[in-house]
MIZALO-923677 format. One record per residue (C-alpha): residue number from 1; residue in one letter; z, x, y. Coordinates in steps of 0.25 Angstrom, whole numbers, plus 5000, padded with zeros to 4 digits. Layout:
{pos:NUM&code:A&Z:Z&X:X&Y:Y}
...
! end
This chain:
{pos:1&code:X&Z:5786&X:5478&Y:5379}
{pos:2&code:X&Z:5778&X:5484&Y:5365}
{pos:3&code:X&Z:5769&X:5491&Y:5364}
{pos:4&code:X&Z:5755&X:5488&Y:5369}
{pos:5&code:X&Z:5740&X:5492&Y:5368}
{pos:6&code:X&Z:5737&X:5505&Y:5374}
{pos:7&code:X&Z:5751&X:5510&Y:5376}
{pos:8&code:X&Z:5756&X:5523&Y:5371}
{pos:9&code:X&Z:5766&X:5523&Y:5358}
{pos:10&code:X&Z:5778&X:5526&Y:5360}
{pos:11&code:X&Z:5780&X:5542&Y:5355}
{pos:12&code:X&Z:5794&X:5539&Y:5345}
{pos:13&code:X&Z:5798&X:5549&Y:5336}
{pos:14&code:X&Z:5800&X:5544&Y:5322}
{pos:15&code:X&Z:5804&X:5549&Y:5308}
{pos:16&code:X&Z:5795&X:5544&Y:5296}
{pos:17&code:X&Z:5793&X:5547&Y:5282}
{pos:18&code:X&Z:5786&X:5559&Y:5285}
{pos:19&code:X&Z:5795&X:5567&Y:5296}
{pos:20&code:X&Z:5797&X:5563&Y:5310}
{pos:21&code:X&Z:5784&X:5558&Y:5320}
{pos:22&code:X&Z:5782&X:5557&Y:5334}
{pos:23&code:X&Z:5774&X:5547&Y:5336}
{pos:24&code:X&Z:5763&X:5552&Y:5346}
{pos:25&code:X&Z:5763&X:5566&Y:5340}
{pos:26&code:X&Z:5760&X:5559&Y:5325}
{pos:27&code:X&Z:5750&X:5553&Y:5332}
{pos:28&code:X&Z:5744&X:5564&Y:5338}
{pos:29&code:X&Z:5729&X:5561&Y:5341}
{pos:30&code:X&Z:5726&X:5551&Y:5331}
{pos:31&code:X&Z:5728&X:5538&Y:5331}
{pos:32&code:X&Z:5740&X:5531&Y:5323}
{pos:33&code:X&Z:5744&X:5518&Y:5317}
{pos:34&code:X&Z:5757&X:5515&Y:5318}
{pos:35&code:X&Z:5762&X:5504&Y:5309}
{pos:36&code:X&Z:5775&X:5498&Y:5307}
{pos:37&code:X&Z:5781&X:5487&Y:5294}
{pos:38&code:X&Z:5795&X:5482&Y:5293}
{pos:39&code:X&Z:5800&X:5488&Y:5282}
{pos:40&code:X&Z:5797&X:5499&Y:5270}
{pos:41&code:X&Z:5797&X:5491&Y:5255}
{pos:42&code:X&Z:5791&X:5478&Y:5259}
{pos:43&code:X&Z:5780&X:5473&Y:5252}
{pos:44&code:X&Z:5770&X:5471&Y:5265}
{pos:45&code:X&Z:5773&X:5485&Y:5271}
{pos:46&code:X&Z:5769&X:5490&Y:5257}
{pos:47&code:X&Z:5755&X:5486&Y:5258}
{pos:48&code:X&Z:5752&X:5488&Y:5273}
{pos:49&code:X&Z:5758&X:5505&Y:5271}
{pos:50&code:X&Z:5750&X:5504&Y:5259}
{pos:51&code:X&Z:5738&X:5499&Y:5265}
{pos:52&code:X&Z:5740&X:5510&Y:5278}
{pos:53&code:X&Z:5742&X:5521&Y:5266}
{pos:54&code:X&Z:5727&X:5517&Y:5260}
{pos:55&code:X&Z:5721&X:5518&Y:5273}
{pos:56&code:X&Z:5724&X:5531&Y:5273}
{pos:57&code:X&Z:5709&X:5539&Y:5275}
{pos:58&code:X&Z:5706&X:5527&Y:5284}
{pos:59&code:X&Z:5719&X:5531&Y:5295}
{pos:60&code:X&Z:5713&X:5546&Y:5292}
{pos:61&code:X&Z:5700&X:5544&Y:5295}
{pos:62&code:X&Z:5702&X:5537&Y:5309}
{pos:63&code:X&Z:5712&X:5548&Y:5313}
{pos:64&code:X&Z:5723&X:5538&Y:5312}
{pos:65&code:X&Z:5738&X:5539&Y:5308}
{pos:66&code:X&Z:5747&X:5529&Y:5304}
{pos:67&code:X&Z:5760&X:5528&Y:5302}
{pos:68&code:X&Z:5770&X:5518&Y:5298}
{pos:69&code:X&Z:5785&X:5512&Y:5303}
{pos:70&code:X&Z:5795&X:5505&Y:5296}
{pos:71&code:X&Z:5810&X:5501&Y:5299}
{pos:72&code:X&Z:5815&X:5510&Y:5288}
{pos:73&code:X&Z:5817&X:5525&Y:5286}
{pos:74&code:X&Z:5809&X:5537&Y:5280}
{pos:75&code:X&Z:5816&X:5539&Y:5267}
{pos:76&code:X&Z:5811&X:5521&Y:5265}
{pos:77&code:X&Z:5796&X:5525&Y:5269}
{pos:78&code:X&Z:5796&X:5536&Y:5260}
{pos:79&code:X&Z:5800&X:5529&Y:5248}
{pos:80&code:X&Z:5792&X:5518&Y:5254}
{pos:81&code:X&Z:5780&X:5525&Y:5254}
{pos:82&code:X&Z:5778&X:5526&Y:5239}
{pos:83&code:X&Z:5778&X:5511&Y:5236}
{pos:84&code:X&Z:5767&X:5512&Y:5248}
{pos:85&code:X&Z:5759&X:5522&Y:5240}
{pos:86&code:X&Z:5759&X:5517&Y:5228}
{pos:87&code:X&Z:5757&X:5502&Y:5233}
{pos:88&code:X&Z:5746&X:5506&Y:5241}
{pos:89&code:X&Z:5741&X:5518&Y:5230}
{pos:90&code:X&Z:5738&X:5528&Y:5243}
{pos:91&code:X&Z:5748&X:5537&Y:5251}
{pos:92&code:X&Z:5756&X:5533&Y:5262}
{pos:93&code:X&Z:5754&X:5545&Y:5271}
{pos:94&code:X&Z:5759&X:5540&Y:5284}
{pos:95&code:X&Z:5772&X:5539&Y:5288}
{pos:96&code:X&Z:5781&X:5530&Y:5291}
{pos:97&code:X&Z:5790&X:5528&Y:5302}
{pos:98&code:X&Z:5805&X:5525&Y:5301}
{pos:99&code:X&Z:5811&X:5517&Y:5311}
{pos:100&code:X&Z:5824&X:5513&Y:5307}
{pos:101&code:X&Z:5828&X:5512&Y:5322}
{pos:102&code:X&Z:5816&X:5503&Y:5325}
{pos:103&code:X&Z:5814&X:5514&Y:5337}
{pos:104&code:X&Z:5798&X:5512&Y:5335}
{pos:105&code:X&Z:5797&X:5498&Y:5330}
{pos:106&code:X&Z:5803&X:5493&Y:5344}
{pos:107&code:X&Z:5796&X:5504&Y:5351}
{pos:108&code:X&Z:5782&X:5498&Y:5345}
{pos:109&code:X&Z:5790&X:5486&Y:5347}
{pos:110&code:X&Z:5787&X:5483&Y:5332}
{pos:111&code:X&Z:5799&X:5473&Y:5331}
{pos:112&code:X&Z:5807&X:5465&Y:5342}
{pos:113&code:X&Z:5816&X:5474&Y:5347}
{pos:114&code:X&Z:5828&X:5466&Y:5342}
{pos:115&code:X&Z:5825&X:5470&Y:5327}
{pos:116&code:X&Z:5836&X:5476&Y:5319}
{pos:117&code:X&Z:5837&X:5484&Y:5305}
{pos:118&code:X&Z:5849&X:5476&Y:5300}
{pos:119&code:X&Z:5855&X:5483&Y:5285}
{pos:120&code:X&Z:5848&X:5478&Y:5273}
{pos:121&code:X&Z:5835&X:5475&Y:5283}
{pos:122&code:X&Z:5822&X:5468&Y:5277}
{pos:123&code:X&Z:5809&X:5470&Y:5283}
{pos:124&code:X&Z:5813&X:5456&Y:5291}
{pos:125&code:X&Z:5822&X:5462&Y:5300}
{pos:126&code:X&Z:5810&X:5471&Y:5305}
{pos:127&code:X&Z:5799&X:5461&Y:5303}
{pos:128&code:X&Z:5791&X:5464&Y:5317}
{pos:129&code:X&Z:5790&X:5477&Y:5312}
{pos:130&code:X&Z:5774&X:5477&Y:5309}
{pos:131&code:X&Z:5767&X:5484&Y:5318}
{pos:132&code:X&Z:5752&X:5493&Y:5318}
{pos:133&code:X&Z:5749&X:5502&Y:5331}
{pos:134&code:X&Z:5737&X:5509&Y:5332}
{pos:135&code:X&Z:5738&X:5519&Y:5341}
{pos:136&code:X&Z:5726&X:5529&Y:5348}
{pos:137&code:X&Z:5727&X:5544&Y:5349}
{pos:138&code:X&Z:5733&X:5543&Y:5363}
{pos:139&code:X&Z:5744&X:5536&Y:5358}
{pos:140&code:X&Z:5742&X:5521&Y:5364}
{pos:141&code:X&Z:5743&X:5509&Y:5355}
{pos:142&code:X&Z:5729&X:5502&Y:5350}
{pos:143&code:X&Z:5734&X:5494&Y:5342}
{pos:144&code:X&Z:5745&X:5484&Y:5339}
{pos:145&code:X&Z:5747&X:5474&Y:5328}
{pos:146&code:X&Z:5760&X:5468&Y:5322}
{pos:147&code:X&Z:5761&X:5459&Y:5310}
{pos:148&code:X&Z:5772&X:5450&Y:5304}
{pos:149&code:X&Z:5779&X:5453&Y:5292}
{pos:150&code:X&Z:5773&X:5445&Y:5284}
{pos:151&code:X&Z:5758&X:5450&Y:5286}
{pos:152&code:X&Z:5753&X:5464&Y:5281}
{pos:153&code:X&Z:5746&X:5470&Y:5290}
{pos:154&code:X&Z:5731&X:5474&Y:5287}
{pos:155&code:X&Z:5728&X:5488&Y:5288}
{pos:156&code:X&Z:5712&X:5487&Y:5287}
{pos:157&code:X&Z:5713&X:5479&Y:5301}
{pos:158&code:X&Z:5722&X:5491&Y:5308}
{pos:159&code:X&Z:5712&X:5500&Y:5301}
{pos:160&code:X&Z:5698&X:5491&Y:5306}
{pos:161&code:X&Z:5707&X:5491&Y:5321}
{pos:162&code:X&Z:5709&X:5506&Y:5321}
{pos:163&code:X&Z:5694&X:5507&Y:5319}
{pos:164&code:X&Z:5692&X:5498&Y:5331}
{pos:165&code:X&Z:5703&X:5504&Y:5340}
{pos:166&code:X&Z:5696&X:5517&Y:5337}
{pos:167&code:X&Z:5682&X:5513&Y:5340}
{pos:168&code:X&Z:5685&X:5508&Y:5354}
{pos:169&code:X&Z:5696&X:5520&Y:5356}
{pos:170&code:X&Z:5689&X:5523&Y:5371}
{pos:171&code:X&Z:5676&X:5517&Y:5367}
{pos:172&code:X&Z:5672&X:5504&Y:5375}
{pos:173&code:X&Z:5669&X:5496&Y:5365}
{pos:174&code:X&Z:5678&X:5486&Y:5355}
{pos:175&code:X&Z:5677&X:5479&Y:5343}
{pos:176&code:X&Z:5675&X:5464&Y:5339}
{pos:177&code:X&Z:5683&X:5455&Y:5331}
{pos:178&code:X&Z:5682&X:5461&Y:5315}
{pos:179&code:X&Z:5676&X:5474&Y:5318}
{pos:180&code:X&Z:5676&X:5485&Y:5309}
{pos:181&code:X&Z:5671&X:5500&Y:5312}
{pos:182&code:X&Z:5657&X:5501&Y:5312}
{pos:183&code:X&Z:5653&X:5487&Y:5317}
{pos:184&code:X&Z:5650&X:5484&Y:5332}
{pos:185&code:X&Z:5659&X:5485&Y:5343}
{pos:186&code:X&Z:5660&X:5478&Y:5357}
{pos:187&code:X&Z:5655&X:5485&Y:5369}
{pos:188&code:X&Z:5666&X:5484&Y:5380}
{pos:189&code:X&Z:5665&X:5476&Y:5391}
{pos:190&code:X&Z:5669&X:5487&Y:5400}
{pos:191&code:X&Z:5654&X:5492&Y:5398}
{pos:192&code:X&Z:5642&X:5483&Y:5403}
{pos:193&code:X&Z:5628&X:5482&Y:5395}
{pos:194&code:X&Z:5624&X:5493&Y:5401}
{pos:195&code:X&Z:5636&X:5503&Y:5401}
{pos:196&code:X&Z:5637&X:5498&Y:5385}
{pos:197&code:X&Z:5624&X:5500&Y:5382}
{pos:198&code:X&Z:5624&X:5517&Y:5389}
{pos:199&code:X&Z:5636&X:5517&Y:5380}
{pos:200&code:X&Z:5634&X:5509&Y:5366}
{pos:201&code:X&Z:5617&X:5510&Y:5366}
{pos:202&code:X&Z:5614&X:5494&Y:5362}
{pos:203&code:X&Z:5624&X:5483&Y:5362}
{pos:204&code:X&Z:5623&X:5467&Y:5355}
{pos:205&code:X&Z:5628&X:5459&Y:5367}
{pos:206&code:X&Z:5632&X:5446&Y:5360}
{pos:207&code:X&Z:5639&X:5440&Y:5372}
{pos:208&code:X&Z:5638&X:5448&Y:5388}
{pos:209&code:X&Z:5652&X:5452&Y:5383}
{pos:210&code:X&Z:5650&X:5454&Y:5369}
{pos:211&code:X&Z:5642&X:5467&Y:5366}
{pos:212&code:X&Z:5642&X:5476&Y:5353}
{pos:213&code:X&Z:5638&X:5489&Y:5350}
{pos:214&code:X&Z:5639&X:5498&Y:5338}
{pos:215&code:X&Z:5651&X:5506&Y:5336}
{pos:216&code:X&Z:5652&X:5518&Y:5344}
{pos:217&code:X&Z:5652&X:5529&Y:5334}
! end
């Protein structure tokens, strides 16, 4: 069975383009993004790394790290890298994971577990691989989303979900459909009127289960 919400990542040990990680220890107490492609020099990857890399003061300022995963090794993502950069006009400080043996795309369970690396591999071979994980401080998975290969991911929608999964981070609250930070949130229906309105001040109930309140913070 994957991965699911709330479990805790598995703790691998991995070498990337910029020395060896383990996984909970890079971590630390921040929280992480892990997010995987299918291959280094393909056009779509291009402009999903470069779009990570120009987000850059955004990962920073929510005490985020994000780190990368590809199928091929550390001397491709370096030389990768500069087309990235100058593509994207910003540095690609994050690194990249090598996973050759496709020890933590099956672990994440990125790819079906039959998938192989034949000589002479396109990106094809490893299409499944596209994967995001957003991970909390204490390690468990928060997030999960997987895209085909023909679809570039949208890193403004994984940054607008951080700010969600952050906001609600052990508050009882959650957001509505198209939130952004800064707009009302839903008031839990773990709280009645009474217990939400000790915690929250006023709420706008628009439906006995529907109540918002301005965003905590």
């Amino acid at each position: 069975m994957g991965l699911r919400i709330n479990d805790i990542v598995p703790n691998f040990t991995a070498e990337t383009d910029q020395g060896t990680i383990t996984f909970h220890d890079w971590i630390g107490d921040s929280w992480a993004i892990l997010f995987s492609h299918p291959k280094d020099f393909t056009p779509v990857c291009t402009t999903e790394f470069g779009a990570v890399a120009q987000l850059a003061d955004e990962w920073e300022k929510r005490n985020t790290k994000v780190i990368g995963l590809s199928v091929d090794g550390v001397d491709e993502h370096v030389e990768w890298k500069s087309d990235i950069e100058g593509f994207a006009g910003a540095k690609a400080g994050f690194p990249i994971i090598a996973d050759s043996s496709l020890a933590v795309s099956k672990e994440f369970d990125m790819l079906p577990a039959e998938a192989y690396l034949p000589d002479g591999r396109t990106a094809a071979d490893s299409a499944s691989v596209r994967s995001v994980f957003i991970i909390s401080p204490d390690k468990k998975v928060q997030l999960i989303m997987t895209y085909p290969m023909s679809v570039g991911r949208n890193f403004a929608e994984v940054l607008r979900a951080l700010d969600g999964l952050q906001a609600t981070y052990g508050v009882p609250i959650a957001t509505p459909a198209n939130w952004v930070a800064g707009q009302d949130v839903i008031v839990a229906m773990t709280l009645n009127d009474e217990a939400a309105k000790e915690k929250f001040g006023e709420f706008d109930a628009k439906l006995p289960y529907l109540r918002f309140t301005k965003q905590p913070g």
